[in-house]
N, C-alpha and C positions, 0 to 999 in steps of 0.2 A: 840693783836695786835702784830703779827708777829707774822700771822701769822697775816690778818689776822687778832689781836688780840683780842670766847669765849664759852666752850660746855662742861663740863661734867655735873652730875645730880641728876640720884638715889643714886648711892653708897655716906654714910657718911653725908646722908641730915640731916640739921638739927631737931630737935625735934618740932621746929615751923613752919616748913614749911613739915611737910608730907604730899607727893603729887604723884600723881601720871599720867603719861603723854600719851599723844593719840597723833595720828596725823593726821595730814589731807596736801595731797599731792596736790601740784598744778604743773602745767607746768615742771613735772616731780621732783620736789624739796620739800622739807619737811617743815610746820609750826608747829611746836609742843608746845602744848599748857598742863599747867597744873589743871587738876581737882583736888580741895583741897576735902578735908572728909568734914564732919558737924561738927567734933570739933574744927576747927576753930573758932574762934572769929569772928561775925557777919562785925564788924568793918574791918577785913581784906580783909573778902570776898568782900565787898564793894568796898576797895582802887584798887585789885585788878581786880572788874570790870571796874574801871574808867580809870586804865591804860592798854596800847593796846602794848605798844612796848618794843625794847631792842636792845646791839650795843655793839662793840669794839674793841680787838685786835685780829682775827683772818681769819674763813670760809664760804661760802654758799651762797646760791642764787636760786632764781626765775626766771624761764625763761618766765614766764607771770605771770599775775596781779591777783589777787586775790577777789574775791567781789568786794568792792564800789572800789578797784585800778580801774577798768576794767573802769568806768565812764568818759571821756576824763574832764570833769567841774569838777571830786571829786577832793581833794587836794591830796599831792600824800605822800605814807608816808614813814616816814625817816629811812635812816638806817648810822650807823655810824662804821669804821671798822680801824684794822693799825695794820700796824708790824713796830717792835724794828728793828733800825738800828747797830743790832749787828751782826757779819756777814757779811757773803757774801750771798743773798737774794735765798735761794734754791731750787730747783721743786715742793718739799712738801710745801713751803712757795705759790708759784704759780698757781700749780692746785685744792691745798685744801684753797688757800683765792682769790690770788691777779684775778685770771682769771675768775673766778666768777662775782668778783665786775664790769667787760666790761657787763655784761649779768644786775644785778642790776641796775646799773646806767643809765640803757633806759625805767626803768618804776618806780625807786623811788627816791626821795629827797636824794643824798649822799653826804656822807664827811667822805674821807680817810687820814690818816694823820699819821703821822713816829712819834710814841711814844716813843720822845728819854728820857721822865722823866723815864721810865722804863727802860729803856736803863743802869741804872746808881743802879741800886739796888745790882750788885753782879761787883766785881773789873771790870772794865772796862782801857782801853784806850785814855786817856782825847783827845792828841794827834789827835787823829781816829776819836771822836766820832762826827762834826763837817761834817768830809767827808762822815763818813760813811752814815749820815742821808743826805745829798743832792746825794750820790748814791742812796738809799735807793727811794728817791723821782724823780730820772730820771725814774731807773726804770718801778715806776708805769707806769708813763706817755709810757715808752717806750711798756709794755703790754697793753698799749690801755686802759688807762683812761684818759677819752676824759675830758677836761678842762670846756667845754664849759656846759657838762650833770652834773659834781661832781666836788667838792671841794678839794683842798689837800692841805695838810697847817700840819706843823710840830707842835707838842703837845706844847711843850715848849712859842710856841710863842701868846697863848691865855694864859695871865695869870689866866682867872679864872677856868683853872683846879686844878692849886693847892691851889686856895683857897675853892673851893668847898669841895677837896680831907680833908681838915682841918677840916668844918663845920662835915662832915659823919664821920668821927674820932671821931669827940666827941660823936655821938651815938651810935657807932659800938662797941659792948659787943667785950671783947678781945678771951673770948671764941670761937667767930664765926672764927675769925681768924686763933685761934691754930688749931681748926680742917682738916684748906687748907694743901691738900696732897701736891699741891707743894713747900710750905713752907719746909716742912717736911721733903722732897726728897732735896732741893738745900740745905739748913741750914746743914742736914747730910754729905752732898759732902764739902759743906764748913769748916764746922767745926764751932761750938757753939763759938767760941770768935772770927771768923771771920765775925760772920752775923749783917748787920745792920738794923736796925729798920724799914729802906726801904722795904727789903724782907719780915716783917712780912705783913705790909700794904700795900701793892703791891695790893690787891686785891680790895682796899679801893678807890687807885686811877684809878683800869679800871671799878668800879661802875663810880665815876666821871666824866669818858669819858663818859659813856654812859647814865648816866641823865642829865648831861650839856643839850644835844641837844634833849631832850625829844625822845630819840630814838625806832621806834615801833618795830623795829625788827633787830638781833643782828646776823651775819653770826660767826656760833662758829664751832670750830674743837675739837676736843677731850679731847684737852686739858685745854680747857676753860669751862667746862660746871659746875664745882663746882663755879666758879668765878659767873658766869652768874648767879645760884642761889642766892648769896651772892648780888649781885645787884638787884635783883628782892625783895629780904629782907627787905634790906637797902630800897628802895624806899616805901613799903609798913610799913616800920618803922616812916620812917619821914613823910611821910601820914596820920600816926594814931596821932602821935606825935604833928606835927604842922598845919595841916592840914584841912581841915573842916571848921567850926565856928570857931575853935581859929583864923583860919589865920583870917578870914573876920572881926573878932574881932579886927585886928592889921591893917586892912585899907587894907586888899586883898583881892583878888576876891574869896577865900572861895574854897573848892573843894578840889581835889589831887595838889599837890606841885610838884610831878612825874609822869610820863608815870612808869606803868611797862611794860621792854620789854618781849619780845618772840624772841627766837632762830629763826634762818633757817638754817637746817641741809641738804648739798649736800647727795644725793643719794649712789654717791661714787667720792672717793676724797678726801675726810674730812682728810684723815690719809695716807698719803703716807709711806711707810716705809723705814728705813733704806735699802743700799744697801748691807751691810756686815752684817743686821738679819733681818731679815722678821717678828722677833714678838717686834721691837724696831722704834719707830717712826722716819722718817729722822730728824734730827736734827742741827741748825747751831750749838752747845755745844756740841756738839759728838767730842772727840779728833783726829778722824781720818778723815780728809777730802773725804778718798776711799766712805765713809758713804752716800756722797749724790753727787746730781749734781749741781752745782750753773748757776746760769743764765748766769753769764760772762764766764762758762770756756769755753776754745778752745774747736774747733773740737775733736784736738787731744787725750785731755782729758778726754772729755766725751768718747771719744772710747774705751780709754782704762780704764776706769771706768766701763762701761758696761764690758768691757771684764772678769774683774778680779773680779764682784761680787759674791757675793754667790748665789749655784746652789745649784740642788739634785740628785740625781743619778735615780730617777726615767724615766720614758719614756715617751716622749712627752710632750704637755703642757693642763694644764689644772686649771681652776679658784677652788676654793672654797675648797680644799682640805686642812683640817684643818695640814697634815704631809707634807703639800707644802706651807709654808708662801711668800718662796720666791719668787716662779712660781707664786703664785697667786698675789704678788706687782708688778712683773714684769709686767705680762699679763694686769693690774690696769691701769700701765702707760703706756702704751700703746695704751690701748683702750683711755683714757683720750688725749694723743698726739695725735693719728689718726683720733680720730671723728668717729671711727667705734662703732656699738652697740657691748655688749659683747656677742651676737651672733654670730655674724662675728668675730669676734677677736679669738674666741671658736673654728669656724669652719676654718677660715686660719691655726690656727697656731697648730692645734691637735696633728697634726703627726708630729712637726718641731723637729730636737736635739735642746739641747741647743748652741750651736754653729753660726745654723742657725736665732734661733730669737735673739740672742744676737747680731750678723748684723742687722738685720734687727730692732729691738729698737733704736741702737745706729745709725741706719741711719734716722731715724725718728726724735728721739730726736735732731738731729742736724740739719734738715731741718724746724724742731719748732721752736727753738732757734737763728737762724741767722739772721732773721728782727726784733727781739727784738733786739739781742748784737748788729746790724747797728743802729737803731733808738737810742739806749741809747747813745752810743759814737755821735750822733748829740746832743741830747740832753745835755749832761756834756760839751761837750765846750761851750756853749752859757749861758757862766755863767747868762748874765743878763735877758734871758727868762726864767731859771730857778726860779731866786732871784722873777719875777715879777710874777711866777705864784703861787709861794710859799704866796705870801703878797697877793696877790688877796685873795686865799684861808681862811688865817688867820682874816683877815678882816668881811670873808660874818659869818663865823664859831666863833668870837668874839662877831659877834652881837645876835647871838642867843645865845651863853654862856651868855652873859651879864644879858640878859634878863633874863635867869632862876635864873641867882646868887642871882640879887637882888630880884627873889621871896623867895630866899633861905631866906636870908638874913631875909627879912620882916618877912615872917612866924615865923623865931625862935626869933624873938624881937630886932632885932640890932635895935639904933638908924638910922633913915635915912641919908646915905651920902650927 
């Protein structure tokens, strides 16, 4: 979430979960689904068939409905997604999650929400962090997430994420954990006696996000796809674990205790890149602001941003050139800004200098971006439409946490509250 916030996969799977992944494309968007071997454990392949979904902090979307979705009477099924109010909310933030979720949210059950618990795993701004999640939340609103189709409601304010995120602790081998590469990667940037505990299980609480609401499918970007495995785990754990006859044993309804989710991977999007490297993903954590474009900056800024990124000395432009990263992000966002196929974007811009499309991106991207930056600045001064759509949110999105906790809860033997 944030981004957004889940997609990486093959690489460093666990030993219990070898899998291997297919796709099947709809409405030009991707469902990717995993076929486990036969040495699975009968018991898993089971859990795994009884769960359909998956959710949380980051990308992706459906531009139509898929099987029983397509039914106007089937129930419609959910998807749950959020980016971290750290930052300033950026393009890659944008076109690979937030602008998506406008396209989901007209044919599925949604709840987007500003995951400020993650927000707080690596030094942060105490100061900031308060504003930055109710920017973080005009925003959305301000890209067109329509109140009335999704939900949006700040993580913090449903307490039973972190109590769920406690119950999956206690089952969660620490193994599974050391092996998340981005532990790995910030814990080394930080330094070993800076890191706290947060950042080991970090990954513990965006399972949590995304079985709180029985989620069937999960918009992830690139950077989330080891996490997403790890949730699909985790639910097929506490499945085998509590699940079945034990729970009905304990006065429940018996069965899976979780949905397991499934990804949806955008076609293209998912990875926007850095402006200053084409093989480096945009990032709000990048020390150099030139890196990306943020949703509020000025005119002026984004021009000269576009201006001053990095180029190649080659001729003309062209996609998919593995010695052109940068041409080929450029040309990305673009196509993604314009709404043109990369046909068209191929065939305008072939013979362009760099020069010439770096006008003409930077004049795009600023004709994209200015009924967002008006709508948001309506939006941030009306503190109290905000606060009220914020508690709305928390509300419809507390009653379905609720409900799972206490299967949670049941299943593993708590005494009843």
């Amino acid at each position: 979430m944030g981004r957004v916030v889940f997609s990486h996969f093959l690489t460093n799977s666990s030993p219990r979960l070898a899998t291997s992944l297919y796709s099947l494309c709809y409405g030009g968007f991707q469902i990717r689904r995993w076929k486990r071997p036969s040495s699975i454990p009968q018991h898993r392949l089971l859990s795994a068939r009884h769960g359909s979904g998956f959710r949380c902090c980051c990308s992706a979307s459906l531009l139509q409905p898929a099987g029983p979705e397509t039914s106007p009477s089937s129930v419609k099924k959910r998807i749950v997604s959020g980016v971290q109010p750290t930052g300033s909310i950026h393009l890659g933030n944008y076109l690979g999650a937030i602008r998506n979720w406008i396209l989901l949210q007209n044919t599925y059950d949604t709840f987007f929400f500003i995951v400020d618990l993650h927000a707080i795993t690596l030094p942060y701004d105490a100061q900031q962090l308060s504003k930055a999640t109710r920017d973080t939340a005009a925003l959305y609103l301000a890209c067109g997430v329509d109140t009335s189709k999704a939900s949006v409601f700040v993580q913090s304010h449903v307490r039973a994420h972190a109590e769920l995120m406690w119950l999956l602790s206690s089952v969660t081998p620490v193994g599974w954990l050391n092996r998340m590469i981005q532990f790995k990667e910030k814990s080394r940037k930080a330094g070993d006696e800076n890191v706290g505990v947060g950042l080991l299980t970090y990954p513990v609480l965006m399972a949590s996000d995304i079985l709180l609401y029985q989620s069937d499918f999960v918009p992830v970007g690139e950077d989330q796809k080891q996490h997403l495995e790890l949730t699909r785990e985790l639910a097929e754990r506490v499945n085998h674990l509590f699940g079945g006859r034990k729970w009905k044993k304990l006065g429940g309804r018996g069965g899976s205790v979780f949905k397991v989710p499934e990804p949806l991977i955008p076609p293209v999007g998912a990875r926007v890149m850095s402006l200053t490297d084409g093989l480096s993903k945009m990032s709000k954590s990048a020390p150099s602001d030139q890196s990306r474009i943020n949703l509020l900056d000025p005119k002026d800024v984004i021009a000269n941003k576009i201006k001053r990124c990095k180029t190649d000395s080659f001729p003309g432009m062209e996609f998919d050139n593995p010695e052109r990263p940068e041409c080929n992000n450029l040309l990305s966002i673009y196509q993604l800004i314009s709404g043109k196929t990369k046909a068209e974007v191929a065939e305008e811009c072939r013979d362009m200098n760099w020069g010439t499309f770096k006008s003409l991106l930077a004049d795009a991207l600023i004709d994209h971006l200015q009924p967002i930056q008006v709508r948001y600045e309506e939006i941030i001064s009306d503190s109290a439409y905000l606060d009220g759509i914020l508690a709305e949110g928390a509300t419809k999105a507390a009653g379905i946490a609720d409900a799972t906790l206490h299967n949670v809860y049941q299943a593993m033997g708590f005494l009843r509250r």
